[in-house]
VMD Tcl script that builds the backbone (N, CA, C; Angstrom):
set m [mol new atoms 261]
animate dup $m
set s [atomselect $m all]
$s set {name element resname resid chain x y z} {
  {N N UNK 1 A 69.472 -18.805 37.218}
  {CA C UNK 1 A 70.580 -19.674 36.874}
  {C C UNK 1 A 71.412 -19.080 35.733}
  {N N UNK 2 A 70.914 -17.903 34.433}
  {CA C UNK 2 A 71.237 -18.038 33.507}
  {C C UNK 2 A 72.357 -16.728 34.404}
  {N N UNK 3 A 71.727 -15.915 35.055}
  {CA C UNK 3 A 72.690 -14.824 35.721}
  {C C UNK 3 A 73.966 -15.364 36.023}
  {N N UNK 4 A 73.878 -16.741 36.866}
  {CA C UNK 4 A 75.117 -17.125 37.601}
  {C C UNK 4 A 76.175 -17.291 36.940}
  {N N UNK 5 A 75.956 -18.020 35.755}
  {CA C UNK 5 A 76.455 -18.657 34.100}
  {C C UNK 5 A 77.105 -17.981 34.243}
  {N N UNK 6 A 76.082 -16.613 33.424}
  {CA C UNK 6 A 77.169 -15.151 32.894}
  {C C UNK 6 A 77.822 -14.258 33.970}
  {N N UNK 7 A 77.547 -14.518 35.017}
  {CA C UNK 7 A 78.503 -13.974 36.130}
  {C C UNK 7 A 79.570 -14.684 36.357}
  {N N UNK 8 A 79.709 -15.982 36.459}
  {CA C UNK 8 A 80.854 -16.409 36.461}
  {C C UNK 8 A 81.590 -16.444 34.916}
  {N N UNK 9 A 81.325 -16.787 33.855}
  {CA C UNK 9 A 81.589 -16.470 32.183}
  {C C UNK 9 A 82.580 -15.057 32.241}
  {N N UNK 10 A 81.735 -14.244 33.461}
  {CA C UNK 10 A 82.278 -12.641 32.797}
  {C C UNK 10 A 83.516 -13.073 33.977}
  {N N UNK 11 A 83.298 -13.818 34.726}
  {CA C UNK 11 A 84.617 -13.845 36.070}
  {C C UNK 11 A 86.295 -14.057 35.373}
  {N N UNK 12 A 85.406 -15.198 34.625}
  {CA C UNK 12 A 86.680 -16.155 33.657}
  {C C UNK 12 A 87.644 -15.395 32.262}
  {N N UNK 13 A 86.231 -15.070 31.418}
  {CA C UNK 13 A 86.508 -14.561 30.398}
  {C C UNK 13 A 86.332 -12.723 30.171}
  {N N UNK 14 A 86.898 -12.186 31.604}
  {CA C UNK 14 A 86.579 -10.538 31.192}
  {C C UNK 14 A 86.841 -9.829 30.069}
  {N N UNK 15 A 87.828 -10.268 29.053}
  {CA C UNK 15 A 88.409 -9.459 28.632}
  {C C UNK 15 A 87.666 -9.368 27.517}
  {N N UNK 16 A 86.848 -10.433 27.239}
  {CA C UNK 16 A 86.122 -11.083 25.946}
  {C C UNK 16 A 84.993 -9.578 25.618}
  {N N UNK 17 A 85.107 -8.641 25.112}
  {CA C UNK 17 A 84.519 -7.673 24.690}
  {C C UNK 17 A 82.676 -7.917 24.256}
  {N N UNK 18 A 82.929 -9.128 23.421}
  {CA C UNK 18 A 81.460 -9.414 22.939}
  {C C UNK 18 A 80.689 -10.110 24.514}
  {N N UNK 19 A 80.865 -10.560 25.374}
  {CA C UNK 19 A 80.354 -11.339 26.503}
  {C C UNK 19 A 79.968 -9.723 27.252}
  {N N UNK 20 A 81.091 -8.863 27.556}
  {CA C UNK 20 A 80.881 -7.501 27.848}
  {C C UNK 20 A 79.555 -7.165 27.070}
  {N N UNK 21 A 79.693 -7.047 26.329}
  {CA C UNK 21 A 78.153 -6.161 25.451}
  {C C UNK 21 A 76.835 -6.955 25.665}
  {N N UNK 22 A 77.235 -8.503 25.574}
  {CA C UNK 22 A 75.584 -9.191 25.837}
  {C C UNK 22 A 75.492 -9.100 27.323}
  {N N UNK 23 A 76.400 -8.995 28.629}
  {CA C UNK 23 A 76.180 -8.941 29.850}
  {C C UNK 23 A 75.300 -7.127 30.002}
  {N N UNK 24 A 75.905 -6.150 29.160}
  {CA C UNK 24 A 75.014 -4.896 29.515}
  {C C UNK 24 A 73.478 -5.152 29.079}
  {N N UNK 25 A 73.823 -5.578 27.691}
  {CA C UNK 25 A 72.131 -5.878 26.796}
  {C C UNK 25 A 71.495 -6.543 27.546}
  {N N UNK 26 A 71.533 -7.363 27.936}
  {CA C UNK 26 A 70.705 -8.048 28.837}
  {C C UNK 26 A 70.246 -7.318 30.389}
  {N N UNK 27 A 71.351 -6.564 31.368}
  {CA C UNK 27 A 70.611 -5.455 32.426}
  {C C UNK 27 A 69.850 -4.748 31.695}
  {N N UNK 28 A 70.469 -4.164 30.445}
  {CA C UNK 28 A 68.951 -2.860 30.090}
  {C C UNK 28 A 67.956 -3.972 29.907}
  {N N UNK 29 A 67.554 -5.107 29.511}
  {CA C UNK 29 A 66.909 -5.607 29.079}
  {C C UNK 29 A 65.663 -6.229 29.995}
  {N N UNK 30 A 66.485 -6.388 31.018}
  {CA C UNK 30 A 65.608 -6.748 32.046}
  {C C UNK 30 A 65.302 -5.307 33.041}
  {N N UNK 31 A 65.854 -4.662 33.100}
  {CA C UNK 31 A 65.368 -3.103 33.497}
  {C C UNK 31 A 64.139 -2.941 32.681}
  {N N UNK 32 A 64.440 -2.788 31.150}
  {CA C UNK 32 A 62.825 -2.942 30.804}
  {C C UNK 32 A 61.829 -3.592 30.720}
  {N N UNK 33 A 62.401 -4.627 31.183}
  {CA C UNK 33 A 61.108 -5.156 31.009}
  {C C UNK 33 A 60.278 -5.363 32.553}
  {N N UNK 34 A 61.671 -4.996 33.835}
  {CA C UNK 34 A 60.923 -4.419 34.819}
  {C C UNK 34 A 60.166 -2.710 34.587}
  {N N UNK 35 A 60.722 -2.517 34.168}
  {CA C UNK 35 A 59.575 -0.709 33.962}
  {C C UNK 35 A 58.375 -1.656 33.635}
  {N N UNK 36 A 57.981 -1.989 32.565}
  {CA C UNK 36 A 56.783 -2.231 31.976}
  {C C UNK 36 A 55.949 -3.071 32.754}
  {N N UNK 37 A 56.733 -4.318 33.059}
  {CA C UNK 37 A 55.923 -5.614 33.900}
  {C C UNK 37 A 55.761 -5.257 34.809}
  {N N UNK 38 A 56.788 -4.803 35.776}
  {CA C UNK 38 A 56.249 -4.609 37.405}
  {C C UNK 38 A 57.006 -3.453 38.050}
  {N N UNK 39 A 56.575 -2.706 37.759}
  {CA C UNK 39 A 56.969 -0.856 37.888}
  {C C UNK 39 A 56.979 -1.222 39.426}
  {N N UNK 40 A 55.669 -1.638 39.934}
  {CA C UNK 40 A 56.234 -1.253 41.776}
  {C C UNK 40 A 56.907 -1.935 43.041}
  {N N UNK 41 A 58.005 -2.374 42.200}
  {CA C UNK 41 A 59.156 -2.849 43.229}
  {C C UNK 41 A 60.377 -1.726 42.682}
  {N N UNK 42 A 60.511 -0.850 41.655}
  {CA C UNK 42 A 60.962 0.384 41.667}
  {C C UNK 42 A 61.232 1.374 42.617}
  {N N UNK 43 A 60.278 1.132 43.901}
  {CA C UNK 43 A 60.578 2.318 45.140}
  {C C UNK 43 A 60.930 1.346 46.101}
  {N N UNK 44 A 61.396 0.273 45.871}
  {CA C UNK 44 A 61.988 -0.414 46.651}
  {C C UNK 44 A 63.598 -0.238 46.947}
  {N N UNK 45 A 64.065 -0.936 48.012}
  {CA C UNK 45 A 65.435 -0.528 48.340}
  {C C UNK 45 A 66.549 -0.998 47.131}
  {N N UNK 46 A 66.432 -1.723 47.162}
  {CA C UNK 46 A 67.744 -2.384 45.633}
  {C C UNK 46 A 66.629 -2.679 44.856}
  {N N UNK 47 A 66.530 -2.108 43.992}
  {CA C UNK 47 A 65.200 -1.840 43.101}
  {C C UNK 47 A 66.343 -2.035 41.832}
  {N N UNK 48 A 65.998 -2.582 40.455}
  {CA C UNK 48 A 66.498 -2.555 39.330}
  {C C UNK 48 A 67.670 -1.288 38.858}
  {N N UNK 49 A 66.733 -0.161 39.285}
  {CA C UNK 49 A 67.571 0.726 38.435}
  {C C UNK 49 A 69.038 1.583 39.426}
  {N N UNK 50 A 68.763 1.240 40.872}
  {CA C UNK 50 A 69.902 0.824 41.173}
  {C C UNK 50 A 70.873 -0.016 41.201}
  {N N UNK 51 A 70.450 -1.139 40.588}
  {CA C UNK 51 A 71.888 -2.135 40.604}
  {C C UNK 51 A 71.887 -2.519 39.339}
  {N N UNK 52 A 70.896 -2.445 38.410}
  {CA C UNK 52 A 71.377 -2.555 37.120}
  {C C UNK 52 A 72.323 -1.420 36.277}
  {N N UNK 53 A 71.613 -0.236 36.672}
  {CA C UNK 53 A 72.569 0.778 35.785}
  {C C UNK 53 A 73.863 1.317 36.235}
  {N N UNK 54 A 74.648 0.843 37.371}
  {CA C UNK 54 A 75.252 1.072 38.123}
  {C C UNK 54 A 76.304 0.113 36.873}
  {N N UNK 55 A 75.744 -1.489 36.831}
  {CA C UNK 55 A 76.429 -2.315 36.188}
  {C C UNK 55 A 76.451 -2.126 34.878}
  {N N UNK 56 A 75.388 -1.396 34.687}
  {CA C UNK 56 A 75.676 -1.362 32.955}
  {C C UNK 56 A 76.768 -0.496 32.362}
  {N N UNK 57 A 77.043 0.680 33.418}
  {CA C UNK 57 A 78.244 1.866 33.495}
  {C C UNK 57 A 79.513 1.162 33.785}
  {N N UNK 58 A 79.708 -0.185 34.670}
  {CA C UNK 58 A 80.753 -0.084 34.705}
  {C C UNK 58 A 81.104 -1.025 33.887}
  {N N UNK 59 A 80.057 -1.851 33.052}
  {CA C UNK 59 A 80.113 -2.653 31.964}
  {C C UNK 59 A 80.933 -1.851 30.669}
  {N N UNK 60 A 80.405 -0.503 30.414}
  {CA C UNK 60 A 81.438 0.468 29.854}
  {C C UNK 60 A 82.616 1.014 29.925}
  {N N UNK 61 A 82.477 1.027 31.269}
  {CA C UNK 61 A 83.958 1.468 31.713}
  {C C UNK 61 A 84.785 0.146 31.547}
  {N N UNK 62 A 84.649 -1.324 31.567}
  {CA C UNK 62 A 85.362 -2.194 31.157}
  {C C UNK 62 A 85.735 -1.950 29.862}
  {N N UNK 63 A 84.501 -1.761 28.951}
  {CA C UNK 63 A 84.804 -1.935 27.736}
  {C C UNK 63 A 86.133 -1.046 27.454}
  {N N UNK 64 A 86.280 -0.190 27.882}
  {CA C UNK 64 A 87.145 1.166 27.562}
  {C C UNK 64 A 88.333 1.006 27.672}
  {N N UNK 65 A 88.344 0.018 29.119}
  {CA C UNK 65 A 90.178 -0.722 29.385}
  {C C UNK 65 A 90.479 -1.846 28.548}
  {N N UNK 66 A 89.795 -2.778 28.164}
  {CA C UNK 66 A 89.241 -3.787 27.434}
  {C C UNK 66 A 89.743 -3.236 25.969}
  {N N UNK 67 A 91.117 -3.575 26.011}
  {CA C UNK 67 A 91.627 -3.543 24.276}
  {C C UNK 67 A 91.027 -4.424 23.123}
  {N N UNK 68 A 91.038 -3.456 21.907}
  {CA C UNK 68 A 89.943 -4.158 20.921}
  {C C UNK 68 A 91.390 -5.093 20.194}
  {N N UNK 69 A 90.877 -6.004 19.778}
  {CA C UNK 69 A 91.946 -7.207 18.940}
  {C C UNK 69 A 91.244 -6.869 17.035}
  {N N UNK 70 A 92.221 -6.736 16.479}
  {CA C UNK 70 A 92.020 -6.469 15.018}
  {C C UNK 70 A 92.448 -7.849 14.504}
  {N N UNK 71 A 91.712 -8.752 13.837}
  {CA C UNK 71 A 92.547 -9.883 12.954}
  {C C UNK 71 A 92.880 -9.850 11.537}
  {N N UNK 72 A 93.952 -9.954 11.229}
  {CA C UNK 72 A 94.271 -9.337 9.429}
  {C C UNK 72 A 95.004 -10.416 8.838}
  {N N UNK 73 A 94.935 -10.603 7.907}
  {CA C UNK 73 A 95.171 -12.083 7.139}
  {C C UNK 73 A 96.254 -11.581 6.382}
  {N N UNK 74 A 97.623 -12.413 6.264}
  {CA C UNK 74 A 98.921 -12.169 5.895}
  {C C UNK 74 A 98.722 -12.882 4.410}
  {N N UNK 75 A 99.886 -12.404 4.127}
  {CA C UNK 75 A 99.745 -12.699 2.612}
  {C C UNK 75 A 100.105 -13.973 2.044}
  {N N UNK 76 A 100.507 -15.081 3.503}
  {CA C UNK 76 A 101.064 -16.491 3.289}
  {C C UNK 76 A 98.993 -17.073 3.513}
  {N N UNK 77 A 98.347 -16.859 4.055}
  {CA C UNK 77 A 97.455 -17.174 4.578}
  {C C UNK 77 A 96.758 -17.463 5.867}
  {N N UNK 78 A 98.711 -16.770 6.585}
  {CA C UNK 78 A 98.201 -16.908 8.104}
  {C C UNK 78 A 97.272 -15.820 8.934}
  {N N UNK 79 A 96.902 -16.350 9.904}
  {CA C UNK 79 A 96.091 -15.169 10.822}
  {C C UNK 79 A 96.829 -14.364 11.716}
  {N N UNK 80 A 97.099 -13.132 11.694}
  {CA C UNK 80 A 97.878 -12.570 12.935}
  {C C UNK 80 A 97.106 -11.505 13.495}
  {N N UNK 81 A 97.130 -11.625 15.187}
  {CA C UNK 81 A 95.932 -10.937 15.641}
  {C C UNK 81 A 96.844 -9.421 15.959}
  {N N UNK 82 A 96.172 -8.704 16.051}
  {CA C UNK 82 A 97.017 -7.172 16.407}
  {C C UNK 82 A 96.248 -6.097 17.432}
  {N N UNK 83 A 96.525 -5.625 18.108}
  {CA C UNK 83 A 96.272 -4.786 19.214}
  {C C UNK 83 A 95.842 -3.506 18.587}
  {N N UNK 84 A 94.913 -3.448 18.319}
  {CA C UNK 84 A 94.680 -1.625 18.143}
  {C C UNK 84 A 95.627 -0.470 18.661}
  {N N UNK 85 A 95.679 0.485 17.863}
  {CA C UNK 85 A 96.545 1.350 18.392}
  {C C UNK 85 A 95.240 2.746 18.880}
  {N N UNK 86 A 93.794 2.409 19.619}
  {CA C UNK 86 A 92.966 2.859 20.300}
  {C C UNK 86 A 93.228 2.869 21.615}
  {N N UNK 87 A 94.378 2.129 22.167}
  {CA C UNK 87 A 94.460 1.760 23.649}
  {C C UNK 87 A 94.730 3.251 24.370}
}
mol reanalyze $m
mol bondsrecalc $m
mol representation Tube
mol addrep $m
């Protein structure tokens, strides 16, 4: 259930950089803890480390298109958000 959440979360909110990073942390996360717990569904056909690391790469490759937002505080006290010039 918690997959579906963050699969649809990442549907809605892609651009959201931090949702990006806990959606990879969590494939490695459960990749390891398939190595350790139950290594032999590994030679199986869609086995973990084919469909997790597949996603965790292109979880990066989002990040990369995925412009970072800088927030810097003006000298009235307002917030103005600004686009990195990393794009």
């Amino acid at each position: 259930m918690a997959e579906i959440i963050l699969g649809v979360a990442l549907i809605l909110f892609y651009k959201n950089r931090l949702l990006i990073y806990f959606s990879a942390l969590n494939l490695a996360a459960l990749l390891i803890f398939t190595l350790i717990f139950i290594p032999q569904i590994l030679v199986e056909a869609f086995n973990p480390v084919t469909t997790n690391i597949p996603l965790i790469v292109l979880s990066f490759v989002l990040l990369q298109q995925t412009p970072r937002q800088q927030t810097r505080l003006t000298g009235s006290g307002e917030c103005n958000v600004h686009r990195s010039s990393m794009e």
